[in-house]
N, C-alpha and C positions, 0 to 999 in steps of 0.2 A: 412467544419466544421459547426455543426450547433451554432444556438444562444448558448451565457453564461448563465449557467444554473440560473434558478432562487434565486439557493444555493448558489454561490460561496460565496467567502469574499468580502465587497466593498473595498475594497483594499488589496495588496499583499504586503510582509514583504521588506525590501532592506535586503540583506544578506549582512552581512561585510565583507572582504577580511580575510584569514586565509593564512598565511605567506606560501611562497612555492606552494600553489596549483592553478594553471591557468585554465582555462577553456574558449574553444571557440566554435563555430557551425555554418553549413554552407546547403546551399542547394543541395545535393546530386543527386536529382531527382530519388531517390531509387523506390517511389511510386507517391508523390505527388509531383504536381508545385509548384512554388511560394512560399513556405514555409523550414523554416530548418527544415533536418531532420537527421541530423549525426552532433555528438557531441565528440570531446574528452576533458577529463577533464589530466593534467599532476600533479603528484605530485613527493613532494621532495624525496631522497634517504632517507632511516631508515621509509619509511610511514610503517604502520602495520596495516592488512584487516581483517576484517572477515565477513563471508557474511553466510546466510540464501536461499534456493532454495524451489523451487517448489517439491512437492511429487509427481506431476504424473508420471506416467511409458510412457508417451510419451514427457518428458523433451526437450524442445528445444537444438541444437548442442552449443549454448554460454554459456547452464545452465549446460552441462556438461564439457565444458571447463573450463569454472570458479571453479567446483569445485575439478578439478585437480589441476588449480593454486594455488586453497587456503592452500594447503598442503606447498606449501612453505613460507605462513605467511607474504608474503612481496609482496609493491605494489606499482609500476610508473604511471600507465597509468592507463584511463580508457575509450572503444570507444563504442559509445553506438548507435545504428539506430531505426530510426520508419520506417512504410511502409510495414515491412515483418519480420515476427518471426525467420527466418531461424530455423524452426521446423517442423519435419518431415521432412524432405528432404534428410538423408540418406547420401551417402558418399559424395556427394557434398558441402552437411552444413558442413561435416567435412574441408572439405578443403577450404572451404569460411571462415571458424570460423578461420584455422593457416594461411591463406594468411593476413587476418587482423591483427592477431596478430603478425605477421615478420614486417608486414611494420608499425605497431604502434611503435615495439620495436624500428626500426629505427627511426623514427620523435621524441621517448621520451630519446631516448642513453639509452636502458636497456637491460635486458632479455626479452624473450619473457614469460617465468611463469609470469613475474611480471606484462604482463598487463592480464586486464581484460575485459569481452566483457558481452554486455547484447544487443538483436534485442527484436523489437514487432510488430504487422502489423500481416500480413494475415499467417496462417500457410500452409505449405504444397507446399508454392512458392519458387521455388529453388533461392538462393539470391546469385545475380554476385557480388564480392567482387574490381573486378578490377570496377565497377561503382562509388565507391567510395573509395579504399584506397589511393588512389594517390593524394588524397585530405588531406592527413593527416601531413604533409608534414606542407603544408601550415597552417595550422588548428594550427600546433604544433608552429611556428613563429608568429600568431595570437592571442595565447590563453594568455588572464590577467584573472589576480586573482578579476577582480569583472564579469567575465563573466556566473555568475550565472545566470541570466534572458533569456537569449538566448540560456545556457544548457539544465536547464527547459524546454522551448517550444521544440525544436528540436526534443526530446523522446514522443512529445503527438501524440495519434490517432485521434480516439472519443473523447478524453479530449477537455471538451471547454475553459478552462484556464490553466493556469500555476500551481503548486503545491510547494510554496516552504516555508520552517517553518525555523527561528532559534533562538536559545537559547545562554547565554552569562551566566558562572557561574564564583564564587571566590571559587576557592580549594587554600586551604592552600599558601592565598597570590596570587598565579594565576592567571590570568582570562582563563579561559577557553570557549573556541567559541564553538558550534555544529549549522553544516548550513546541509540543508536535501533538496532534491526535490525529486518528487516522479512522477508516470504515471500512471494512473488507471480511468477507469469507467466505463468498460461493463468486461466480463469474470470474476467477480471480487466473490470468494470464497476462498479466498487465500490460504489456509491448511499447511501457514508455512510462505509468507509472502503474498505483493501486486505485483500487474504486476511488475513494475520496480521502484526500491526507493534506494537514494543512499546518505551517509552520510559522513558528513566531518568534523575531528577536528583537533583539535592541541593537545589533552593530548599524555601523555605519559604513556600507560601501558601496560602489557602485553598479546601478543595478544591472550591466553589463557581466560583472561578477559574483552578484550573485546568481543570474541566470545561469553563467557556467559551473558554478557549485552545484545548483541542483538539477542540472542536468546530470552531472559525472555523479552525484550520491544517486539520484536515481538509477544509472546502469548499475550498480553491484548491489542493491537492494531491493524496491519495489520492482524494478525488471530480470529480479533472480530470481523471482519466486511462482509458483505454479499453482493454486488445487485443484482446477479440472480441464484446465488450457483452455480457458474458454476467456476473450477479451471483452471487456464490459464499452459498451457507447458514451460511458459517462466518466473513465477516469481521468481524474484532476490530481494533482501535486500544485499548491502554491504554497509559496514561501514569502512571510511580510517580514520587514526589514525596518523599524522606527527607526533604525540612525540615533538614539540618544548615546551610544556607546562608539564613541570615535575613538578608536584605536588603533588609525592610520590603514592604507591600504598597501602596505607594501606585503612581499614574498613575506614575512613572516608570519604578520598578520593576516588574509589572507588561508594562508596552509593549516593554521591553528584554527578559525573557522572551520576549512573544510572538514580535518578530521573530526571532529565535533558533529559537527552537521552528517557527517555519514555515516555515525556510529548513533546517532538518533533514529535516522533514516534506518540503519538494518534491523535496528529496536524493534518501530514500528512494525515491516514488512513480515519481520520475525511471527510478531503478534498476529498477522492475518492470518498468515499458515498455519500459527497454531489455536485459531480460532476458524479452522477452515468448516466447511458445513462436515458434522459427519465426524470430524477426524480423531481419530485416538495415539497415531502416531508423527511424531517430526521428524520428518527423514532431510539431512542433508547428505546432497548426491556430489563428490569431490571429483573433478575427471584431469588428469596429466597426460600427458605426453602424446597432446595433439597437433597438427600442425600448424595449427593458431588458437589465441584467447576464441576466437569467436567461434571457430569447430569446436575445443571445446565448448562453448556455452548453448551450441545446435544438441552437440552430442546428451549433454548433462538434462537439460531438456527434455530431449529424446526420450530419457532414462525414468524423469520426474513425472510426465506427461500419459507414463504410457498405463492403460486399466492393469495389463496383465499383472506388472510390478505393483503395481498400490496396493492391488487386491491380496496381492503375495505376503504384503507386507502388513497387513491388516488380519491378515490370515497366522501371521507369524510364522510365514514358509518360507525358508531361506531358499528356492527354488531360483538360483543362480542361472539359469538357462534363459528366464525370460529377460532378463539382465541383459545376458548374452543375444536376444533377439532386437530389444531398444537399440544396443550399438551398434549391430548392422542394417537396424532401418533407416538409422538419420538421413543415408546419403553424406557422410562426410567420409576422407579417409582414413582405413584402418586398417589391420593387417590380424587377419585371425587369429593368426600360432602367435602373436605376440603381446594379446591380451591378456592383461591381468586383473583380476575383480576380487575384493576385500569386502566381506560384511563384516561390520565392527573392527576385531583385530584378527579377522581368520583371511586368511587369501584362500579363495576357494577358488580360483583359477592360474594357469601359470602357462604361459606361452602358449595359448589357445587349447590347451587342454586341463582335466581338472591336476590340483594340485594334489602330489601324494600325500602330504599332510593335511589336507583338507578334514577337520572334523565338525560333522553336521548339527553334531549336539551342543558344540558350542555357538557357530553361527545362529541358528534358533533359541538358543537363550540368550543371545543378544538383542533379538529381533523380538522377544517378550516385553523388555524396557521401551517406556515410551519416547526416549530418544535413538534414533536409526541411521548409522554411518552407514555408504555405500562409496567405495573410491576404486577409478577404475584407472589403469595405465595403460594406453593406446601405442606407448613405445613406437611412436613414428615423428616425431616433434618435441617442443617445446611448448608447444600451448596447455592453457589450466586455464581453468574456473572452476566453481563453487555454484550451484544453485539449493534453493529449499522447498521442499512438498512436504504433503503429509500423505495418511495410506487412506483409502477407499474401500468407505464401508456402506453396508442396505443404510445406514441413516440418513447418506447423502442423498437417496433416491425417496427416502421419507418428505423430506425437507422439500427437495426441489417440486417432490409431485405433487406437494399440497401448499405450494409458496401463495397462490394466486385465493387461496380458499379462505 
């Protein structure tokens, strides 16, 4: 593991206990010594899931068994590994993915639909499942309901700390808990969610509803964010639901979840980016006056995505040009003479040319702080969005070229 990134938080949340859901972790030796790296989480009977997966066409064996289970709505267990994707691995994953799942069932007294499975680590390494389920057993007599901190670590790779957010709302008299931890900081182009992030409450609502929650928190958070555009075969988002907090299911209740839940959600994603491999800076890329939400979020993308910019930005070179070269590669439309680009609070551009006020000295001592605004106006629309990167440096080429060693 290398050093904590220079991003992290100076201190990490205490999650509160949520009635019914236990959680333990232990050292496996799947990949690594000396550290946990297999986690199950146990939840009450009546819990309700919905989860979000990766788009790639090469989906790891857990991302498709999960989203067989989700068809049944209902959810005990949840066992989760670092060390090894079990992705790409062909009928082996297959049968690694239901040996875990028979013997979780056993240590949770369930079905086996109802647990669920999420791996991360290396792809393409066939994963022995008798290495560790016979640990689950144990793990399942083990596991309390404040064993949140040592779930967290268990699921990191690359990750140099822990990722864990939560929120405490009043619905209609209620209190309602949402506890999150999440894993991410290199592969990280999510296209639907982040590596592994997984959420826990006590409302009660339908799981129709909450599958449309986390869908819509995941577009403005885990699918806002960037550090090397590269999409992982293994990402998962689930979200468990105990139902001990009936707060009714109407528009009020409802919208006060939501916001809740997506300010967890941009917590987490927050935490990848600035736990990305490598990273020393948080750049949020603001983009207006496009002709839709979704050119903006090509264009912002574009901008987040690209080596020349990260590197600039890592470099602490306000070199506005390459700026200028992301907006016209996206392929969306745009109108040269009428771009405008802001580093921090300077406009260093103005109607496709530079501004006369443009001073350098100030853009580059904003670009020295380790947080980095970049907002650009396309002046041809109404679309906006918001995404988040960090800048690109030799550590992330340190990191990636000695992952497998």
């Amino acid at each position: 593991m290398t050093k904590i990134s220079p991003l992290a938080p100076p201190e990490y949340p205490c999650l509160p206990s949520i009635a019914g859901i236990r959680l333990a972790a232990c050292e496996a030796g799947i990949r690594y010594q000396g550290r946990k790296d297999l986690m199950l989480a146990l939840l009450p009977e009546g819990t309700a899931v919905a989860g979000v997966f990766t788009r790639s066409k090469t989906a790891s064996a857990p991302v498709e068994w999960c989203r067989e289970a989700l068809r049944g709505g209902a959810a005990r267990a949840l066992v989760v590994n670092s060390g090894n994707a079990n992705a790409f691995t062909g009928r082996s994953g297959r049968e690694a993915v239901l040996e875990t799942a028979k013997q979780a069932a056993k240590a949770a007294v369930c079905a086996q639909n109802e647990v669920f499975l999420a791996s991360t680590g290396v792809i393409g390494e066939a994963l022995d499942a008798g290495v560790f389920t016979h640990l689950l057993g144990g793990l399942a007599e083990a596991a309390s309901e404040m064993g949140w901190d040592e779930a967290a670590a268990a699921i990191m790779t690359t990750d140099t700390y822990p990722k864990l957010a939560t929120r405490q709302i009043e619905i209609a008299g209620k209190t309602v808990t949402i506890n999150g931890f999440a894993k991410g900081s290199g592969m990280i182009a999510p296209d639907m969610a982040t590596m592994l992030a997984f959420v826990f409450t006590d409302i009660k609502l339908p799981q129709d509803v909450l599958q449309e929650s986390l869908a819509c928190g995941v577009h403005g958070s885990f699918n806002a964010i960037t550090v090397d555009s590269d999409t992982s075969t293994s990402d998962t988002v689930l979200l468990f639901a105990t139902g001990a907090q009936d707060a009714g299911a109407g528009e009020g209740a409802v919208a006060g979840f939501r916001a809740a839940l997506d300010d967890l959600l941009l917590d987490l994603a927050h935490q990848v980016v600035r736990d990305g491999e490598g990273a020393s800076k948080f750049v949020e890329i603001r983009v207006v006056g496009a002709v839709s939400d979704a050119s903006a979020r090509k264009l912002a993308m574009s901008i987040a995505n690209s080596p020349l910019v990260k590197t600039a930005i890592a470099g602490e070179d306000p070199n506005w040009g390459r700026i200028v070269m992301a907006v016209g590669k996206a392929g969306e439309p745009a109108e040269r003479d009428l771009l405008d680009i802001w580093i921090g609070g300077q406009r260093v551009t103005r109607n496709g040319a530079a501004d006369a006020g443009y001073c350098e000295a100030e853009a580059a001592e904003h670009m020295k702080g380790k947080n980095v605004l970049i907002r650009v106006n396309l002046g041809v629309g109404e679309g906006a969005d918001t995404v988040w990167t960090c800048d690109l440096t030799h550590d992330y080429i340190d990191i990636n070229a000695d992952y497998r060693s």
